[in-house]
N, CA and C atoms as a LAMMPS dump frame, in Angstrom:
ITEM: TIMESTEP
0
ITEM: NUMBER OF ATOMS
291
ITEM: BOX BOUNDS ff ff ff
-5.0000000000000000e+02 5.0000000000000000e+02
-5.0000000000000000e+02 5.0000000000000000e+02
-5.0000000000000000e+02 5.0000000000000000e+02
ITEM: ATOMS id mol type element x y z
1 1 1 N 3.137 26.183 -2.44
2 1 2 C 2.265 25.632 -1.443
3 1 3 C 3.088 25.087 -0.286
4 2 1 N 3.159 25.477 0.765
5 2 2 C 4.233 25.262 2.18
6 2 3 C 2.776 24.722 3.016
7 3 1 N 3.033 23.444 3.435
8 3 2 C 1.998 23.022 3.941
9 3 3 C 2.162 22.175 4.672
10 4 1 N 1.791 21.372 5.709
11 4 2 C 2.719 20.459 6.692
12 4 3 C 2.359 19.229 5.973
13 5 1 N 1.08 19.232 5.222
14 5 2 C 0.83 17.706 4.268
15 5 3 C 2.061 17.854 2.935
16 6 1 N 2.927 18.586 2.714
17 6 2 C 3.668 18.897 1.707
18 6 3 C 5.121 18.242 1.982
19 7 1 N 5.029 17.337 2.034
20 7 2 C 6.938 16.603 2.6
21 7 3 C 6.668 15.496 2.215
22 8 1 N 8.011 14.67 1.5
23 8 2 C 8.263 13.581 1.142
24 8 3 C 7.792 12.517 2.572
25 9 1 N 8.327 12.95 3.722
26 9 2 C 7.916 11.908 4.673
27 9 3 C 6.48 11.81 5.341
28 10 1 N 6.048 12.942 4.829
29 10 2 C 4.243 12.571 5.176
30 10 3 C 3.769 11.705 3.528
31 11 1 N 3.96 12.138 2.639
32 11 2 C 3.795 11.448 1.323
33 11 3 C 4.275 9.649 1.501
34 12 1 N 5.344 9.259 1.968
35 12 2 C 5.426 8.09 2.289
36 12 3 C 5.497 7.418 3.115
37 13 1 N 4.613 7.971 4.191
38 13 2 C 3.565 7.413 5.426
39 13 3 C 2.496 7.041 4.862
40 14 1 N 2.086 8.141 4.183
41 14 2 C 0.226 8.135 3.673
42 14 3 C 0.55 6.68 2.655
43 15 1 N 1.785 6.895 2.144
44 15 2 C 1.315 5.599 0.915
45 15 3 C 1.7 4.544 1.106
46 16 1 N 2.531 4.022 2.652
47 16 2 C 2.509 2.925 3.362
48 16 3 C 1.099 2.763 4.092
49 17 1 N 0.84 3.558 4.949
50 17 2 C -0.355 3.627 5.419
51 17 3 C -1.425 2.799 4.663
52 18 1 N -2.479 3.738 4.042
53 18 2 C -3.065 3.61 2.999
54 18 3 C -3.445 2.205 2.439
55 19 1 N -2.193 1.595 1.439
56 19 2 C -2.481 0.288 1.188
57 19 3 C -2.677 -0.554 2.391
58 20 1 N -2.184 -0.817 3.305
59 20 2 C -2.323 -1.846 4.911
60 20 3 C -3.323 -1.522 5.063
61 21 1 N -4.124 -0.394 5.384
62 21 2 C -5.609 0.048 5.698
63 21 3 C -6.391 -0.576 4.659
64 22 1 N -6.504 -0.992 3.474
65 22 2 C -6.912 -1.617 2.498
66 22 3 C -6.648 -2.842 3.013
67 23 1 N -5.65 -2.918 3.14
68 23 2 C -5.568 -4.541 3.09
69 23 3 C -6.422 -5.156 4.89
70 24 1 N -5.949 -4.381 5.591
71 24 2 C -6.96 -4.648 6.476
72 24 3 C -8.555 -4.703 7.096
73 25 1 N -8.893 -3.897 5.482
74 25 2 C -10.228 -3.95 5.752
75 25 3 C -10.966 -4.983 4.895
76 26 1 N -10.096 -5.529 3.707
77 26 2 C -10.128 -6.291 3.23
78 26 3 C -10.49 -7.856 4.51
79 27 1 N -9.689 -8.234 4.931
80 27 2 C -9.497 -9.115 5.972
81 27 3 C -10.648 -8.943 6.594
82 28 1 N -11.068 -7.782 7.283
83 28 2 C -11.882 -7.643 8.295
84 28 3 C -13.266 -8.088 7.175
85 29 1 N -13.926 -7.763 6.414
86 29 2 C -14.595 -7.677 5.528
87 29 3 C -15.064 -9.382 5.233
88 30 1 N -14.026 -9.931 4.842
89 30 2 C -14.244 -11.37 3.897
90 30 3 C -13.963 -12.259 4.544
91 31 1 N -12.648 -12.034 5.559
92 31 2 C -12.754 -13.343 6.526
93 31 3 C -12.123 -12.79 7.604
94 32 1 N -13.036 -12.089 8.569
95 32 2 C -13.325 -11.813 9.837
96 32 3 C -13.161 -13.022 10.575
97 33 1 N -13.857 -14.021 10.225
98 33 2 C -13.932 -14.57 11.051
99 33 3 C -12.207 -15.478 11.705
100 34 1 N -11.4 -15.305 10.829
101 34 2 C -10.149 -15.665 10.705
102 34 3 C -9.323 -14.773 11.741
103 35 1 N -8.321 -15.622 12.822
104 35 2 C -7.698 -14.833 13.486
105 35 3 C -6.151 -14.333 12.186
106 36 1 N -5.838 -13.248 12.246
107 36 2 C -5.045 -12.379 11.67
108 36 3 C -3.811 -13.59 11.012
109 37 1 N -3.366 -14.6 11.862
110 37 2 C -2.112 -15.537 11.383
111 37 3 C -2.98 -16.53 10.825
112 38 1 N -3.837 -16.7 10.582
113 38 2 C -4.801 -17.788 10.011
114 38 3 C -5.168 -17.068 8.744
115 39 1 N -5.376 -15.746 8.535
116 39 2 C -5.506 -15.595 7.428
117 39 3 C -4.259 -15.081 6.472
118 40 1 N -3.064 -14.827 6.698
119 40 2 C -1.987 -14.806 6.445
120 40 3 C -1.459 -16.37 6.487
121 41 1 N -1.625 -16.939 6.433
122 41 2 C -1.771 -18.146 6.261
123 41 3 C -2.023 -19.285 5.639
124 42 1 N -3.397 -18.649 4.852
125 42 2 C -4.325 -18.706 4.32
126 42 3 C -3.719 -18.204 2.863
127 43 1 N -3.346 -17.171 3.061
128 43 2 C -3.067 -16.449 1.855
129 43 3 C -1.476 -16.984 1.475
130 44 1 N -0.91 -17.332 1.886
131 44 2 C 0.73 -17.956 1.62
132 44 3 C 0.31 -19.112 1.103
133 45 1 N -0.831 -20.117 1.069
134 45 2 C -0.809 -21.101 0.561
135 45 3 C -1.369 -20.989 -0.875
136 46 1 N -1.947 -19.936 -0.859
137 46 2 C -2.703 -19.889 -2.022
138 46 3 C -1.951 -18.864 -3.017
139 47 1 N -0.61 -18.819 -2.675
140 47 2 C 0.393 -17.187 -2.699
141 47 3 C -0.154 -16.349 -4.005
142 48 1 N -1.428 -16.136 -2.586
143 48 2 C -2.583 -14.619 -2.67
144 48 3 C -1.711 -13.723 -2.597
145 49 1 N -0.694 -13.585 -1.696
146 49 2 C -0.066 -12.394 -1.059
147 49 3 C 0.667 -11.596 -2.351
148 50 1 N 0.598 -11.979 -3.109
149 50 2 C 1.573 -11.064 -4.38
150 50 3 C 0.519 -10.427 -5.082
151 51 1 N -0.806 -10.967 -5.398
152 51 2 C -1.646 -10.17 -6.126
153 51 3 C -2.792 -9.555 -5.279
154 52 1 N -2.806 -9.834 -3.572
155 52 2 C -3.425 -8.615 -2.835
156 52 3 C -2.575 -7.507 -2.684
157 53 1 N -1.279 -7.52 -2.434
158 53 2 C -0.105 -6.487 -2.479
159 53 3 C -0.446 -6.059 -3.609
160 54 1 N -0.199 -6.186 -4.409
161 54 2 C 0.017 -5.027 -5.918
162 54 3 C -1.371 -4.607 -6.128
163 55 1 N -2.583 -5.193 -5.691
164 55 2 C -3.891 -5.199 -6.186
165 55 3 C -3.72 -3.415 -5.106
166 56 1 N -3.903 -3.623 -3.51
167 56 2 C -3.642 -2.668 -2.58
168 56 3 C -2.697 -1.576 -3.406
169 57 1 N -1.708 -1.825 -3.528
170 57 2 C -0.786 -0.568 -4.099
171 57 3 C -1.384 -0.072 -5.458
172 58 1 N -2.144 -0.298 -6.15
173 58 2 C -2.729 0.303 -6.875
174 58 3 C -3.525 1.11 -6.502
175 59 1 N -4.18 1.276 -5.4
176 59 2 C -5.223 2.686 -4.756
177 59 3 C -4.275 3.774 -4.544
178 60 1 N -2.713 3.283 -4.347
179 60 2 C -1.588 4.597 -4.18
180 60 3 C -1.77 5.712 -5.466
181 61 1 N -2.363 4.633 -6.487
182 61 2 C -2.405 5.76 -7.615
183 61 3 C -3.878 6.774 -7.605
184 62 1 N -5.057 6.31 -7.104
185 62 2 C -5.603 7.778 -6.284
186 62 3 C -4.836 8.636 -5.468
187 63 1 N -4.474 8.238 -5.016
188 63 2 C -3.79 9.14 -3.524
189 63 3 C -2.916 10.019 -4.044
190 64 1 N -2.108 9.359 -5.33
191 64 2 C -0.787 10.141 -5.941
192 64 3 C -1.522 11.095 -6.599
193 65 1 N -2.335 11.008 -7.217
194 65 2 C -3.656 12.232 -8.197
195 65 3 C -3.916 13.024 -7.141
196 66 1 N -4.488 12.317 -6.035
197 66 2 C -5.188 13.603 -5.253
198 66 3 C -3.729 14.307 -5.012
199 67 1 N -2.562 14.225 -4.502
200 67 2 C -1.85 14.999 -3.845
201 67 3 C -1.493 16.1 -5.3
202 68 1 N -1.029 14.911 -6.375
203 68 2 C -0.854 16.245 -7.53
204 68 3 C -1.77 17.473 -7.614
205 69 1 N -3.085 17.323 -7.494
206 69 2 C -4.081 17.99 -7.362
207 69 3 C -4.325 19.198 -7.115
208 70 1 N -3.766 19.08 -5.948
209 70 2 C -3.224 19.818 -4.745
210 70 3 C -2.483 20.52 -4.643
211 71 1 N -1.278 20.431 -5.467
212 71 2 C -0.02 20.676 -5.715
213 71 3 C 0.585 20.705 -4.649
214 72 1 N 0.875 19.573 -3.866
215 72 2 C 1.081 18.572 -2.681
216 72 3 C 2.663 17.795 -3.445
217 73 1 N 3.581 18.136 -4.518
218 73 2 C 4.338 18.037 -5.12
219 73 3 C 5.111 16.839 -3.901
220 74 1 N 5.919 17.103 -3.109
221 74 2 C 6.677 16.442 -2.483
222 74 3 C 5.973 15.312 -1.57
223 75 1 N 4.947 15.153 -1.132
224 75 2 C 3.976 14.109 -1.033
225 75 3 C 3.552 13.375 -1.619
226 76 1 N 3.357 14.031 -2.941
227 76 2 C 3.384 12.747 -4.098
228 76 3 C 4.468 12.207 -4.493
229 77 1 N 5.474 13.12 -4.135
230 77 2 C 6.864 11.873 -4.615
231 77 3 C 7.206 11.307 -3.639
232 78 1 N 6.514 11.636 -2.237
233 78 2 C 6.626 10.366 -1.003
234 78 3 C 5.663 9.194 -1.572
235 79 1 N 4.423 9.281 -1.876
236 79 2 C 3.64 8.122 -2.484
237 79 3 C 4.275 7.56 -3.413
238 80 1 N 5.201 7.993 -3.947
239 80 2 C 5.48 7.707 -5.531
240 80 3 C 6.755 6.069 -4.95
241 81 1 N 7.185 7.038 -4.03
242 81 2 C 8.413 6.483 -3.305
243 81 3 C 7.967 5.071 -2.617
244 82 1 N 6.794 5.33 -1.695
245 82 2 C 6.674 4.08 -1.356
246 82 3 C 5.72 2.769 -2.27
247 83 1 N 5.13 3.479 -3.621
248 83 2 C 5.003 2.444 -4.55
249 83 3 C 6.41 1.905 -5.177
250 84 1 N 7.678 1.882 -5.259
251 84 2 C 8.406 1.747 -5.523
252 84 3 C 8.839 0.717 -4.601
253 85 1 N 8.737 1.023 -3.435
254 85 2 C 9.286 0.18 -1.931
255 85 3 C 8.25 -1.211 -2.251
256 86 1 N 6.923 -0.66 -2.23
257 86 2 C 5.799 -1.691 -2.656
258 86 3 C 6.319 -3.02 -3.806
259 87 1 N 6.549 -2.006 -5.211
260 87 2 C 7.044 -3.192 -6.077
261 87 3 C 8.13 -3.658 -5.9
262 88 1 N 8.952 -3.053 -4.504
263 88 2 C 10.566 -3.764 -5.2
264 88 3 C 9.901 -5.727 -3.807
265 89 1 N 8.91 -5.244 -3.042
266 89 2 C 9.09 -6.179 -1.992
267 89 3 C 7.845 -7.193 -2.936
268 90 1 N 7.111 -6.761 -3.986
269 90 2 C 6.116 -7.878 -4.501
270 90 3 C 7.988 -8.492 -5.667
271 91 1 N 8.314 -8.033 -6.035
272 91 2 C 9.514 -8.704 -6.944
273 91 3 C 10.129 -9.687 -6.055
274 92 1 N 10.325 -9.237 -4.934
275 92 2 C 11.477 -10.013 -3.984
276 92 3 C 10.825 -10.797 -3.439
277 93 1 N 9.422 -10.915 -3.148
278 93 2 C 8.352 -11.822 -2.958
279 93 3 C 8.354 -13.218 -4.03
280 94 1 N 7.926 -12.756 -5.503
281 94 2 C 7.854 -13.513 -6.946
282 94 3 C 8.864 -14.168 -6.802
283 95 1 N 10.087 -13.579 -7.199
284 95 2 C 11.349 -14.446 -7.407
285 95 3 C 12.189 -15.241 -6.024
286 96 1 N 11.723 -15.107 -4.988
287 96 2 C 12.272 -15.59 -4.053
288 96 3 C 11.221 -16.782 -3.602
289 97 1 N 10.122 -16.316 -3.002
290 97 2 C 9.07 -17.639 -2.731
291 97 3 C 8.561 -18.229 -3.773
């Protein structure tokens, strides 16, 4: 399958992408009414931010199915890649803050 959706660097766009689009609709959704540093803000006090991150990177694992699917092979090991990037920054998140 030679396909321009078929590359590690479209695979870990889509799976950076993806979760932020979650997480931003999240925001928009529940507290709209919050300017963007107010609710980041919001969420550091309550350090939300480690279990909306991993909660978000868990939809990577649709995305990684659909591309297998597909046989979208090197796109899914771009998704695969940036769940990896995902958990290494919720770890460095945990043990540091």
């Amino acid at each position: 399958m030679n396909s321009n959706w078929n590359s590690i660097w479209t695979g870990l766009a889509i799976g950076i992408i993806v979760p932020t689009l979650f997480m931003y609709t999240y925001w928009k959704l529940n507290y709209g009414y919050m300017d963007l540093d107010k609710f980041i803000q919001f969420i550091s006090m309550g350090k939300l931010y480690i279990k909306l991150i991993s909660l978000f990177t868990v939809i990577n694992l649709a995305t990684f199915f659909l591309f297998i699917w597909r046989y979208y092979n090197y796109s899914a090991r771009g998704i695969l890649l940036a769940t990896f990037i995902y958990t290494i920054l919720v770890a460095i998140l945990k043990f540091v803050l």
